[in-house]
C-alpha positions as CSV (number, residue, x, y, z in Angstrom):
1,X,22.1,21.2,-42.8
2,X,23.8,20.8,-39.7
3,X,23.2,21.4,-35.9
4,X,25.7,22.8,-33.5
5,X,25.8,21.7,-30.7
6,X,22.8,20.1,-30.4
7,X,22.4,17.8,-27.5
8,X,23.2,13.5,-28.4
9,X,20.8,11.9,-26.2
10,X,23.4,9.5,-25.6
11,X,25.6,11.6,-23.1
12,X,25.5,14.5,-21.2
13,X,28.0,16.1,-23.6
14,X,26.8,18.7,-26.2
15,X,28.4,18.1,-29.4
16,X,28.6,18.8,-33.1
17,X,26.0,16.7,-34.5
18,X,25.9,17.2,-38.9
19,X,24.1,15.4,-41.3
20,X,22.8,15.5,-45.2
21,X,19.1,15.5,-45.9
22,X,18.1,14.6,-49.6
23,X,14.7,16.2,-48.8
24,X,15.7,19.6,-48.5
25,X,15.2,22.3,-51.0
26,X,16.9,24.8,-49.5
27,X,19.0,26.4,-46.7
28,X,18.2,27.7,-43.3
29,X,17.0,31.5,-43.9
30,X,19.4,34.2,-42.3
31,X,18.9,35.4,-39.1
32,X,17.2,38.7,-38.4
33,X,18.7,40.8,-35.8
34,X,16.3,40.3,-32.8
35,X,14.3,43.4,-31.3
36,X,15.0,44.6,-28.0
37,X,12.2,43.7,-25.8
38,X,10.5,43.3,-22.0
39,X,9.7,40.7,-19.8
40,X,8.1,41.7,-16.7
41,X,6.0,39.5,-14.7
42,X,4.8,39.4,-11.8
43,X,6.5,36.5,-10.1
44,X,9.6,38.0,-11.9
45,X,9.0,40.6,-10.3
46,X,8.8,39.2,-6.7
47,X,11.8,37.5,-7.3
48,X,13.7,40.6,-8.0
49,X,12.1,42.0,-4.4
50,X,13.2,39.0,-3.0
51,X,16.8,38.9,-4.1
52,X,16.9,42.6,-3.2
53,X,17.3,44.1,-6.5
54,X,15.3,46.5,-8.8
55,X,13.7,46.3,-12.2
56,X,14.6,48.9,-14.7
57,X,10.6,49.7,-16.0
58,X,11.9,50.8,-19.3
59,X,11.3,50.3,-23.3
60,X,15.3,49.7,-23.8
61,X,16.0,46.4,-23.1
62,X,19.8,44.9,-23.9
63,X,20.1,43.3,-27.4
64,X,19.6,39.3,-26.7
65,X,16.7,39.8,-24.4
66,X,13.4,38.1,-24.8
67,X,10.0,38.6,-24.0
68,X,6.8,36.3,-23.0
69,X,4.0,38.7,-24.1
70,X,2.3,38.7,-27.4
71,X,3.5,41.7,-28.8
72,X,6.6,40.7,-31.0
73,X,6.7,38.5,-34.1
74,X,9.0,35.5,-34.2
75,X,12.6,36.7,-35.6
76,X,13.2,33.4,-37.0
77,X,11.7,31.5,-39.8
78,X,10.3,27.8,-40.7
79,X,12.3,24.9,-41.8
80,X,11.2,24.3,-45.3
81,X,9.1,21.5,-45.9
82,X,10.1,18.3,-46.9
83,X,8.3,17.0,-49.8
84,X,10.1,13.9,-50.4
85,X,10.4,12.2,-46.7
86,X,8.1,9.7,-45.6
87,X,5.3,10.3,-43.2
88,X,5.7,8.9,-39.8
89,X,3.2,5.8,-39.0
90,X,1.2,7.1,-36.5
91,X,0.6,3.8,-34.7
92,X,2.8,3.0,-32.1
93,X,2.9,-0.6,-32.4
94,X,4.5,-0.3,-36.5
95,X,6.0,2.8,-35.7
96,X,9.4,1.0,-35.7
97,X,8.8,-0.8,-38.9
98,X,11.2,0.0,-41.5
99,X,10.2,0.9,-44.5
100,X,12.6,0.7,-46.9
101,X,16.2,-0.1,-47.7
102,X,18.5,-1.9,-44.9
103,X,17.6,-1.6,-41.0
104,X,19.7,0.3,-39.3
105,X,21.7,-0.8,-36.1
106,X,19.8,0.8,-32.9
107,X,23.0,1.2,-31.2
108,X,26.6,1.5,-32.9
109,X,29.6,2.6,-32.4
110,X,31.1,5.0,-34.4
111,X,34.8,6.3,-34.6
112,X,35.2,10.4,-34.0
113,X,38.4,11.7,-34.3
114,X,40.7,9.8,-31.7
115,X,37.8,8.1,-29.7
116,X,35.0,5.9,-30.3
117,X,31.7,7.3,-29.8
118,X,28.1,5.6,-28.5
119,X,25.4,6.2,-31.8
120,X,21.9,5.8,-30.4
121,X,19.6,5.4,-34.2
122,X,16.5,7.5,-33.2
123,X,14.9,4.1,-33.9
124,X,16.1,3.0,-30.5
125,X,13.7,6.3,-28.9
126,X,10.8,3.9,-30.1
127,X,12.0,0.3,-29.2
128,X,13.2,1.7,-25.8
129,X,9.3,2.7,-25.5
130,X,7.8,-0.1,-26.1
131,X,8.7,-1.6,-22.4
132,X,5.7,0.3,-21.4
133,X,2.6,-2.1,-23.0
134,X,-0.1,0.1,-21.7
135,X,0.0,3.9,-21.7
136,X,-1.2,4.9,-18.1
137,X,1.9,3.1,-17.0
138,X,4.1,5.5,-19.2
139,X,1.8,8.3,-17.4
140,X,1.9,7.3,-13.6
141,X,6.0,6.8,-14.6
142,X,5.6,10.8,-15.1
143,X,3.3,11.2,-12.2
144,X,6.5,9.4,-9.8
145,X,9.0,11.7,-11.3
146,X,6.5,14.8,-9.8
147,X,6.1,12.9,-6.6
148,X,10.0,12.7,-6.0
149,X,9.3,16.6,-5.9
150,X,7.6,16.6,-3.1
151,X,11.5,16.9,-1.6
152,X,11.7,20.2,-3.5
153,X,8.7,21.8,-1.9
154,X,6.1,20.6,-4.9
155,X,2.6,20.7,-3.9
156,X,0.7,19.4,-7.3
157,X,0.8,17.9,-10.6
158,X,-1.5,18.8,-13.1
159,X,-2.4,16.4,-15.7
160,X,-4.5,17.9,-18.6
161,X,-5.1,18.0,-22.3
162,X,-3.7,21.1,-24.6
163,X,-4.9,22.0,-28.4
164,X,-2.0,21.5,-30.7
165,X,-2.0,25.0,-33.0
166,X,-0.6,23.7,-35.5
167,X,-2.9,20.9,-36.4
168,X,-5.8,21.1,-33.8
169,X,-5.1,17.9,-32.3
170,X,-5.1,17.2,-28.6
171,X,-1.7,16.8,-26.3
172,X,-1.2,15.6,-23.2
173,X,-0.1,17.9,-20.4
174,X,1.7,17.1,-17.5
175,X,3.2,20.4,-15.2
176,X,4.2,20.5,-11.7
177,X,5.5,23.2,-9.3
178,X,8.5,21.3,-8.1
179,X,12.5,22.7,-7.7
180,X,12.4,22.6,-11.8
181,X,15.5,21.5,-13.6
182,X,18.3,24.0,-14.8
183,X,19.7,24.0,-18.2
184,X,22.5,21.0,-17.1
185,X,19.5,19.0,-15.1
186,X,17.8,19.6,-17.9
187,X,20.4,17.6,-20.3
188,X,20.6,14.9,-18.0
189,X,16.7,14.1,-18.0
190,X,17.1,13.9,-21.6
191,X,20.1,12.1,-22.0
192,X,20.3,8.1,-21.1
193,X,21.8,6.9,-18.4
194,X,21.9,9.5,-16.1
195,X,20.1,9.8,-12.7
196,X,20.0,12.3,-9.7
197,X,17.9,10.2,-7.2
198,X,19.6,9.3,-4.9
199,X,16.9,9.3,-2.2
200,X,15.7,5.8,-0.7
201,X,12.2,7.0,-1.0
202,X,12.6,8.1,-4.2
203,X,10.6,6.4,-6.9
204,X,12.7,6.4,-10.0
205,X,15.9,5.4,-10.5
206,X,17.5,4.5,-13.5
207,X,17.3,7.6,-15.7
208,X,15.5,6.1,-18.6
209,X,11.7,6.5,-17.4
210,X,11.1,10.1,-18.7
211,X,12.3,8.7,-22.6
212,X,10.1,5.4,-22.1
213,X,6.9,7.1,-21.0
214,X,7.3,10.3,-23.4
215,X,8.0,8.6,-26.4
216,X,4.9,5.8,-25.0
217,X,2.3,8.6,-25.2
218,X,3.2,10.2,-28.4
219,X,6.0,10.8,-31.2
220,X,6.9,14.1,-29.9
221,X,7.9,15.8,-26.5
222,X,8.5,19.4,-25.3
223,X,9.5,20.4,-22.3
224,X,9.7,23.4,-20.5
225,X,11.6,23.6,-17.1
226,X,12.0,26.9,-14.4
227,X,14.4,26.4,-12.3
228,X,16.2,28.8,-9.3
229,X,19.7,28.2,-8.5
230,X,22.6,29.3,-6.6
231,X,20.4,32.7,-7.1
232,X,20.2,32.5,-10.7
233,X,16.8,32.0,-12.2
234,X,16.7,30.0,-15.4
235,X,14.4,28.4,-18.3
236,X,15.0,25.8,-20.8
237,X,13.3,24.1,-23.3
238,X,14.6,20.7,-25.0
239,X,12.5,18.9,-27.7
240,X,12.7,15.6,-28.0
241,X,11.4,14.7,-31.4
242,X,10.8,11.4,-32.8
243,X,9.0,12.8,-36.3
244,X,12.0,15.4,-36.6
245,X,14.4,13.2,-36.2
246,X,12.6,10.5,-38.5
247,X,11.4,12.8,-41.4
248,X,14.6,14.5,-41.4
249,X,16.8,11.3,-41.7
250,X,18.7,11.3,-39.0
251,X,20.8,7.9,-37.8
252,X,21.7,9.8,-34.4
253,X,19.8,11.4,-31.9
254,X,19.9,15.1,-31.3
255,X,18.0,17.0,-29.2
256,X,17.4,20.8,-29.6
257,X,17.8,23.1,-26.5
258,X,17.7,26.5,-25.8
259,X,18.4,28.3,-22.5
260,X,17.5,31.7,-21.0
261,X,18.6,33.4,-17.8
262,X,16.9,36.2,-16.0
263,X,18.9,39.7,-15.4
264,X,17.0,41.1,-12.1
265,X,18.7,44.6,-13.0
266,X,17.0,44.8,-16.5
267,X,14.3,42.4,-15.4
268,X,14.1,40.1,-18.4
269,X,15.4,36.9,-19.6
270,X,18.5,36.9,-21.9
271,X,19.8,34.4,-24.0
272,X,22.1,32.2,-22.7
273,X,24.7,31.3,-24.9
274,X,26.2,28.3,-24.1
275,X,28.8,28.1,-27.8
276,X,28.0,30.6,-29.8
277,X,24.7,32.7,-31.0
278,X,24.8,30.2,-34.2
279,X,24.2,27.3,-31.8
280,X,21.4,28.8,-30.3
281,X,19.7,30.4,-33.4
282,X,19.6,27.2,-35.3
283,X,18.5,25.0,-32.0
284,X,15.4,27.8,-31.9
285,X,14.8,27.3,-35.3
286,X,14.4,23.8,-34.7
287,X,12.4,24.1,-31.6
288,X,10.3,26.6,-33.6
289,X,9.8,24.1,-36.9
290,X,9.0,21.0,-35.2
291,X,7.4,21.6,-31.6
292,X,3.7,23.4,-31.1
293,X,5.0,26.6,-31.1
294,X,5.5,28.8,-34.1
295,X,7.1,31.9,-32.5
296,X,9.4,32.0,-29.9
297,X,6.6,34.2,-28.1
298,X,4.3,31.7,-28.2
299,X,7.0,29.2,-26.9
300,X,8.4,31.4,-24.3
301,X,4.3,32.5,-23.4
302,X,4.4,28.7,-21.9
303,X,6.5,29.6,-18.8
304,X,4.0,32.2,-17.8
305,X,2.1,30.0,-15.1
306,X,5.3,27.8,-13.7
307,X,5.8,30.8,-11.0
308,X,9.6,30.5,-9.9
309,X,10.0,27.0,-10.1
310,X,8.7,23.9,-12.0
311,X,7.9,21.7,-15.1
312,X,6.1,21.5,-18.1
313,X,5.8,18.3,-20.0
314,X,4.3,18.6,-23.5
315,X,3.2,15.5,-25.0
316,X,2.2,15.7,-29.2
317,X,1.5,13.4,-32.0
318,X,-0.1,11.1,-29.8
319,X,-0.1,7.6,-30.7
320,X,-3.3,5.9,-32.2
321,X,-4.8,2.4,-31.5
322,X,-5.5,-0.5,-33.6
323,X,-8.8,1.4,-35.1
324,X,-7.0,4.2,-36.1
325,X,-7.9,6.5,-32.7
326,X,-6.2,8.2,-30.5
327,X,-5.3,6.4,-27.1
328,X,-6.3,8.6,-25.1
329,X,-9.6,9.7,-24.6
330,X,-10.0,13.1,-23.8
331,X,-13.8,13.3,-24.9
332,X,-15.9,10.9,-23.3
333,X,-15.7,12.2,-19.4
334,X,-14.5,16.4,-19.0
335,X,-12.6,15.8,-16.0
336,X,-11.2,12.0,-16.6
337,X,-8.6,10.5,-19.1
338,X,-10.4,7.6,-20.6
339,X,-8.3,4.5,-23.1
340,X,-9.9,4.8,-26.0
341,X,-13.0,2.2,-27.2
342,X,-13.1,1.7,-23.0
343,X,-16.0,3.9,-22.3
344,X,-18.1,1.5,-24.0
345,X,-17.1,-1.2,-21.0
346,X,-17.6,1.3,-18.3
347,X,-21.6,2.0,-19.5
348,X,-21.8,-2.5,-18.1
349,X,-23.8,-2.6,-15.3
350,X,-22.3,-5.6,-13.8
351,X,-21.2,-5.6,-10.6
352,X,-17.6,-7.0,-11.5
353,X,-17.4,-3.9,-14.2
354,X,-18.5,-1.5,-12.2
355,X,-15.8,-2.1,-9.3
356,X,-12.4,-0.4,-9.3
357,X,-10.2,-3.6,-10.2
358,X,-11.8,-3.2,-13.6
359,X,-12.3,0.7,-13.7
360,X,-8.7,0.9,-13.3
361,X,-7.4,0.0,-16.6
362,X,-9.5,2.3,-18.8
363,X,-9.7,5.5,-15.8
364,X,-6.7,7.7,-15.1
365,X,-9.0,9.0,-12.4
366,X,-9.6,5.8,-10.9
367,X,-6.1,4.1,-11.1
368,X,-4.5,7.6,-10.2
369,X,-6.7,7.0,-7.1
370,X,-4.8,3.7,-6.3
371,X,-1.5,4.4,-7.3
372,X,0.3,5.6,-4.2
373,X,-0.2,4.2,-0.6
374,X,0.0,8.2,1.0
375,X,0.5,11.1,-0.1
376,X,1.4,14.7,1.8
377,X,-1.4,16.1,2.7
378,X,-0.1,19.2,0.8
379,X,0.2,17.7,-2.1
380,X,-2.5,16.8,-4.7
381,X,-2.9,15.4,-8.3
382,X,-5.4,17.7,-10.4
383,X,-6.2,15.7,-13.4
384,X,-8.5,18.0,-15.8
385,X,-9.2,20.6,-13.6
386,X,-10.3,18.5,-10.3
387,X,-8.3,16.9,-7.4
388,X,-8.0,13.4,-7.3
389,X,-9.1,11.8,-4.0
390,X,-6.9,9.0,-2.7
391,X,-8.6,6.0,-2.4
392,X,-7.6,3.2,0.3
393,X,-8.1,-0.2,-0.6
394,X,-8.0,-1.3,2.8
395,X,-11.0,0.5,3.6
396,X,-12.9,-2.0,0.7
397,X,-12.2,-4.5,2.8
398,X,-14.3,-6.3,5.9
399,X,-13.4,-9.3,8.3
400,X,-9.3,-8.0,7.8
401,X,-6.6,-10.0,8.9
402,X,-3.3,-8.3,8.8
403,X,-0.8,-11.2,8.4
404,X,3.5,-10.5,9.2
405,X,6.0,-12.3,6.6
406,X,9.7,-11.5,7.4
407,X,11.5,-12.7,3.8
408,X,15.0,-13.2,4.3
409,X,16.3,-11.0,2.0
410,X,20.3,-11.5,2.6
411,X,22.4,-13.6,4.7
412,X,22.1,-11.5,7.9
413,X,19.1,-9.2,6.7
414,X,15.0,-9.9,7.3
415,X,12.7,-7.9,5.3
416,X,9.5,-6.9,7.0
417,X,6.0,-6.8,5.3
418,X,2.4,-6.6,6.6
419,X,-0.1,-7.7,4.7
420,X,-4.3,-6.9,5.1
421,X,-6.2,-9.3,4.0
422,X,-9.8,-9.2,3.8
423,X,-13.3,-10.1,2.0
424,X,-14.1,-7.1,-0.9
425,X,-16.9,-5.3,-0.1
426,X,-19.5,-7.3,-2.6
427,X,-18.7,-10.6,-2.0
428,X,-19.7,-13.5,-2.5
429,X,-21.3,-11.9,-5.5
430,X,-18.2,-10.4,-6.5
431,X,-15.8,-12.3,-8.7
432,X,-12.5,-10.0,-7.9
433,X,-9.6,-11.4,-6.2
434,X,-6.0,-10.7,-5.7
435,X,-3.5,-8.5,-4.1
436,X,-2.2,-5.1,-4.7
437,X,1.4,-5.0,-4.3
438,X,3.0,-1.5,-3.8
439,X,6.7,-0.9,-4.0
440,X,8.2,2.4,-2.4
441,X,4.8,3.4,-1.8
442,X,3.8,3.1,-5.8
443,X,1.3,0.8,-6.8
444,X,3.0,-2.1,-9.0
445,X,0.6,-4.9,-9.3
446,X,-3.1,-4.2,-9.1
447,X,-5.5,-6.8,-7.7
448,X,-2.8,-9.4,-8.7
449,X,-4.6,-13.1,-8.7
450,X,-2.4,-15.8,-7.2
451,X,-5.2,-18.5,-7.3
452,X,-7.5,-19.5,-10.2
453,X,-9.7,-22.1,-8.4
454,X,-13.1,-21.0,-6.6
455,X,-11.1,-20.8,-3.1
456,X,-10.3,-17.1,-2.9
457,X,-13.2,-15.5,-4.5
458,X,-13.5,-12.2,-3.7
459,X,-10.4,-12.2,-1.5
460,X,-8.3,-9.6,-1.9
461,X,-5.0,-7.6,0.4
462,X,-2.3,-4.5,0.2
463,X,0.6,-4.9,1.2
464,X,4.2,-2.8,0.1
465,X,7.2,-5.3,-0.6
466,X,9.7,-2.9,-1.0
467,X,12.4,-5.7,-0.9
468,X,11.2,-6.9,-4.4
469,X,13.0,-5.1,-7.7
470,X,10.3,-3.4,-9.8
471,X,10.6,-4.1,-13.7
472,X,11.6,-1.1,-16.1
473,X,7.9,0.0,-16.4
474,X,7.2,-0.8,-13.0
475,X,4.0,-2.6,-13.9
476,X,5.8,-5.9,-12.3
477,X,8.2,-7.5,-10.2
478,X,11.7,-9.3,-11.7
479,X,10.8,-12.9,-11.3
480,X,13.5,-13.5,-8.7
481,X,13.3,-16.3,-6.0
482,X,12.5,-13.6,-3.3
483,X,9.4,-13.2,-5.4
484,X,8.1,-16.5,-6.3
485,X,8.6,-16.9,-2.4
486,X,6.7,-14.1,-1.6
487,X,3.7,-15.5,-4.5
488,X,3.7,-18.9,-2.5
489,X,3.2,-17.3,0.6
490,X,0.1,-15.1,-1.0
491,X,-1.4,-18.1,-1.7
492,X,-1.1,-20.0,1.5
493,X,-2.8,-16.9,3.1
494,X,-5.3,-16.5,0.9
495,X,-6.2,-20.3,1.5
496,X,-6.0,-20.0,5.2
497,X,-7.8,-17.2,5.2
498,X,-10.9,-18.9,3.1
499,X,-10.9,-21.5,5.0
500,X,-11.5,-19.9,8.2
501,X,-13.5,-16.9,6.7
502,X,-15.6,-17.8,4.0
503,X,-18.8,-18.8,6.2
504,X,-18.7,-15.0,7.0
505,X,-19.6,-14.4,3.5
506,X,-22.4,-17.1,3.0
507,X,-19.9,-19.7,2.1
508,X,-19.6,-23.1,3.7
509,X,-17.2,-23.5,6.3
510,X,-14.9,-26.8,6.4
511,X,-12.9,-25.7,9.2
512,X,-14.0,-24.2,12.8
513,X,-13.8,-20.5,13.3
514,X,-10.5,-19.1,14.3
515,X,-10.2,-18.3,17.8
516,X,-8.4,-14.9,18.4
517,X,-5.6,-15.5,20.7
518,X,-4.2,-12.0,21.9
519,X,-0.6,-11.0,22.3
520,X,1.0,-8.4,23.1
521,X,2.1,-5.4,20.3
522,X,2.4,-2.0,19.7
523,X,-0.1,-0.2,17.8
524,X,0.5,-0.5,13.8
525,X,0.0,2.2,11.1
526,X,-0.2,-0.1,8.3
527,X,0.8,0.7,4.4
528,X,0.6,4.8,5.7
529,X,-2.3,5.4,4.7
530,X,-4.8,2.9,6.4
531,X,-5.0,0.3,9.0
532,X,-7.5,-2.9,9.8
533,X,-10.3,-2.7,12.4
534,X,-13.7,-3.7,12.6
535,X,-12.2,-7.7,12.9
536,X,-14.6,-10.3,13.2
537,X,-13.4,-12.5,15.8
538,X,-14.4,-16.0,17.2
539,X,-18.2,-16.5,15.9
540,X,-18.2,-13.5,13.7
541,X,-18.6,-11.1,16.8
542,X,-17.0,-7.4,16.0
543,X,-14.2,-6.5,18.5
544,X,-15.4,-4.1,21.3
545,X,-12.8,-1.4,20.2
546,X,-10.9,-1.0,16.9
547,X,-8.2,-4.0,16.5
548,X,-6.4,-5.9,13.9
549,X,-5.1,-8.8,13.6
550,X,-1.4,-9.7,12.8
551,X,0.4,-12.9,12.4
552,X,4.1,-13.7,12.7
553,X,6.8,-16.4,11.6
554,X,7.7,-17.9,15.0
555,X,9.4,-21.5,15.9
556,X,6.7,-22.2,19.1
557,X,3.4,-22.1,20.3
558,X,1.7,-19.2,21.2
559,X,1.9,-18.7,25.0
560,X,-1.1,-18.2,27.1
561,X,-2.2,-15.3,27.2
562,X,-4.8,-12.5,29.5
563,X,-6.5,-9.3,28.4
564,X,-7.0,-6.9,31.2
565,X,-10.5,-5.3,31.1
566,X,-10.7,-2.3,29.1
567,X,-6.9,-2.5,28.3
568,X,-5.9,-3.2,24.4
569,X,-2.7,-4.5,25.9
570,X,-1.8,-8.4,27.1
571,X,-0.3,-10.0,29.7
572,X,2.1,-12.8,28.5
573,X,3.2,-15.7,30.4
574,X,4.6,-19.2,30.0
575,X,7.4,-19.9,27.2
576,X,7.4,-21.4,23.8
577,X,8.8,-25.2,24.1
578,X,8.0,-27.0,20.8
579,X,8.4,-25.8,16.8
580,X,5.3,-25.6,14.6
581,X,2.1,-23.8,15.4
582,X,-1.5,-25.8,15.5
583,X,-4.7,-23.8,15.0
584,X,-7.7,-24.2,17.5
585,X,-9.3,-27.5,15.8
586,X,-5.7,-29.2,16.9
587,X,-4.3,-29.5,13.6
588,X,-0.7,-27.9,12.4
589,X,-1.3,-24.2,10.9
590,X,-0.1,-24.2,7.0
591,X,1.5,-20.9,7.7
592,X,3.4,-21.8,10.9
593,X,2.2,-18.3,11.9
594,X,0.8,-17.0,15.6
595,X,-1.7,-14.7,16.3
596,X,-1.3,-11.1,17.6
597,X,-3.6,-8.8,18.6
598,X,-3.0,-5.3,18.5
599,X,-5.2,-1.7,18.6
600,X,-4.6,0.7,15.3
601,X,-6.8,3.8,14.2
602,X,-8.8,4.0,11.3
603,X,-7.5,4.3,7.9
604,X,-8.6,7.9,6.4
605,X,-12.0,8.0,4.7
């Protein structure tokens, strides 16, 4: 059996990929000449309108043509079965076992003609997943890739759960209206290496997340992708297939496309044929054997609610756990996404349990919730039929301190990052601490603890240090020295910040109360999406008007300083004349820092 021109995931090339499987019977089944059909719609429709041109409303439709509606039988048969290949482990974790005979080399080279060629074993698809240890950081690496969208004029992701129709099962389904990807986009995505960000904002950025978190979530990915451009309206589908490619004995990894492109004058989608109608019939028998789909109607019927533009991520054969279930629980709560066995934990009544550091890592509502500083207003995550409202840390927390750290990040070059710092709502009787450290606006580390002793209980901050590098599943930061810095400095906040705070709490106080000292500043939207206000300030007083406060890295002491009534703004005078800082009891401040205070709005409700 062989594959023209199927896609190797290891370039962007399209090449002859052949190989010999001992477990099958028989050859493909011929062809049938396909039926001339229709495939009007009515966004199809509109775009026709649009680009000023008019649909023939006729039965004759040129030879090649395909339609989306129910009416025609697929015109190409299933692979036979293969009797003697060995079932795919459904467990992610010993997925990559080998079973018999010698393990293959993941990566090799291999010798084509005059050049040496990259071989990517589909065994690879599998170890290159298993950067991602918990699967809603393989989802939320989907989720960025729809956020990045936002540039293209997306206004949601939808993340929901489809019936398999061949088996019943469930798969995961994750679709956005974004600028969609056309048939060479669509190679890239699913090739490694390759990567069209380019944006500073832009989340992702090595071209590997979309194979990692796919093939994280379950053996087996389609994906369906709508795409306008230069005028010309096209849809692909590429499967990326870990049983196929395992049950069929592959040692290199293909991936099956097929493309379409709309003809406004006839108003359907043709074939596109990219090498030859051989190519393209055996890819769709491919697509057609081992995806959901066992027509090409049924395949096609998927594009039907992606309008002009956007993406359609199909997620099957979804891994199971230890116990033998499915991951991901789609059962236990209709409109949430649930780890599997954690429902059980959520049903705790404790305080600690009940609070969103601990919902987080068995909710894809909740950690969804967390996982981006701001969002467009415009846009909005809809997982299993209802939005997801944002939540804002910042708004958990009360007495907030919003402290300035200016990492020198190259020999000329200071990073800038503001960190709020506050008591959890719940304390002291809540045992949750740590900060939660964003990256580009995406949530990295969650309510990460940087002390383990009683000091810090119930502490907790946000703060974005987009001067750090994110790891590959971007559920950490590369342990560089910027970062252990940045770790010490956590701590030496969250110590001062005890010590001069904890009697607000019902804690004994060792040190005096801070006394505010007010500078001048401009007002601060801090982290996008919320600010500090509500400070408690000398005895534990509330500020008259909404205010935060903000420290900074200086070499002197803080000059005196007036307020004029009813003005949020200071009067400075006097100079700095000697290096280190010292704190109203007298004694040097262990953060060197001074004090600012500045006026900010809320942060959004």
């Amino acid at each position: 059996m062989s594959f023209a021109d199927s896609v190797d995931l290891c370039s962007d090339e399209e090449t002859e990929v052949k190989y010999v499987d001992p477990g099958m019977r028989s050859s493909l089944v011929q062809k049938k000449e396909r039926p001339e059909i229709t495939n009007n719609h009515p966004e199809i429709e509109e775009f026709a309108t649009v680009q000023g041109l008019e649909l023939i409303s006729s039965n004759r439709v040129p030879n090649g043509s395909c339609r989306t509606d129910q009416g025609c039988l697929s015109t190409f048969c299933y692979l036979p079965e293969l009797p003697d290949s060995v079932p795919l482990c459904r467990w992610f974790w010993k997925a990559g076992d080998s079973v018999t005979g010698a393990t293959p080399e993941p990566i090799s080279i291999v010798h084509v003609g005059v050049q040496d060629r990259l071989r990517v074993h589909p065994k690879f698809l599998h170890s290159n997943a298993t950067s991602h240890k918990w699967a809603f950081g393989a989802i939320a690496e989907l989720l960025d890739n729809a956020v990045d969208e936002v540039q293209n004029g997306a206004t949601f992701v939808r993340v929901d759960k489809i019936t398999n129709t061949r088996d019943g099962n469930h798969a995961l389904l994750i679709q956005d209206d974004g600028g969609g990807m056309d048939p060479e986009s669509l190679r890239r995505c699913m090739s490694f290496g390759f990567s069209d960000k380019r944006s500073e904002s832009s989340i992702g950025q090595y071209g590997n997340g979309f194979k990692t978190s796919t093939m994280r979530l379950g053996a087996d990915v389609v994906v369906l992708s709508r795409c306008m451009n230069r005028r010309t309206l096209t849809q692909s589908v590429g499967l990326l297939s870990y049983t196929f490619l395992r049950q069929t004995g592959c040692d290199d990894i293909v991936v099956p496309m097929v493309d379409y492109e709309f003809n406004p004058s006839t108003g359907v989608f043709q074939s596109l044929i990219r090498h030859s109608e051989k190519q393209f019939s055996s890819n769709l028998s491919t697509l057609l054997r081992w995806s959901p789909f066992a027509t090409e109607v049924g395949l096609l019927n998927q594009f039907n609610d992606l309008g002009h533009h956007g993406t359609k991520i199909i997620m099957f054969n979804l891994w199971l756990n230890d116990d033998g279930d499915v991951e991901l629980d789609f059962d236990s709560d209709a409109e949430d996404i649930m780890i599997s066995g954690a429902s059980k934990i959520g049903q705790r009544k404790s305080i600690n349990q009940k609070h969103i550091a601990n919902q987080l890592r068995y909710s894809l509502r909740v950690y969804t919730s967390i996982l981006y500083l701001h969002l467009p207003e415009s846009f909005k995550i809809i997982l299993r039929g209802r939005v997801v409202d944002p939540h804002y840390i910042v708004n958990d927390l009360k007495f907030r301190e919003c402290i300035r750290y200016k990492p020198q990040v190259a020999e000329n070059m200071e990073a800038k990052v503001i960190t709020t710092i506050g008591f959890l709502d719940g304390a002291p009787d809540l045992n949750i601490h740590g900060f939660n450290v964003y990256h580009k606006n995406r949530l990295i580390l969650p309510f990460c603890p940087v002390l383990s002793d009683r000091k810090g209980r119930g502490v907790a901050g946000v703060l974005e240090a987009n001067f750090l590098k994110p790891t590959h599943d971007k559920q950490d930061f590369e342990k560089s020295t910027l970062y252990y810095k940045l770790e010490t400095r956590l701590k030496d906040m969250t110590l001062e910040y005890w010590d001069y705070h904890c009697h607000l709490v019902g804690y004994s106080c060792k040190k005096a109360p801070r006394t505010v000292v007010p500078t001048a500043d401009p007002a601060h939207q801090l982290h996008h999406s919320g600010t500090c206000n509500g400070v408690m300030v000398n005895d534990g007083v509330p500020a008259p008007f909404h205010q935060f406060l903000c420290t900074e890295t200086l070499s002197g002491v803080v000059p005196p300083v007036t307020l004029k009534p009813g003005s949020s703004k200071a009067d400075i005078s006097g100079s700095a004349s000697v290096t280190g800082v010292r704190d109203p009891t007298g004694n040097p401040s262990n953060l060197w820092i001074s004090r600012m205070l500045v006026t900010a709005p809320s942060a959004p409700k």
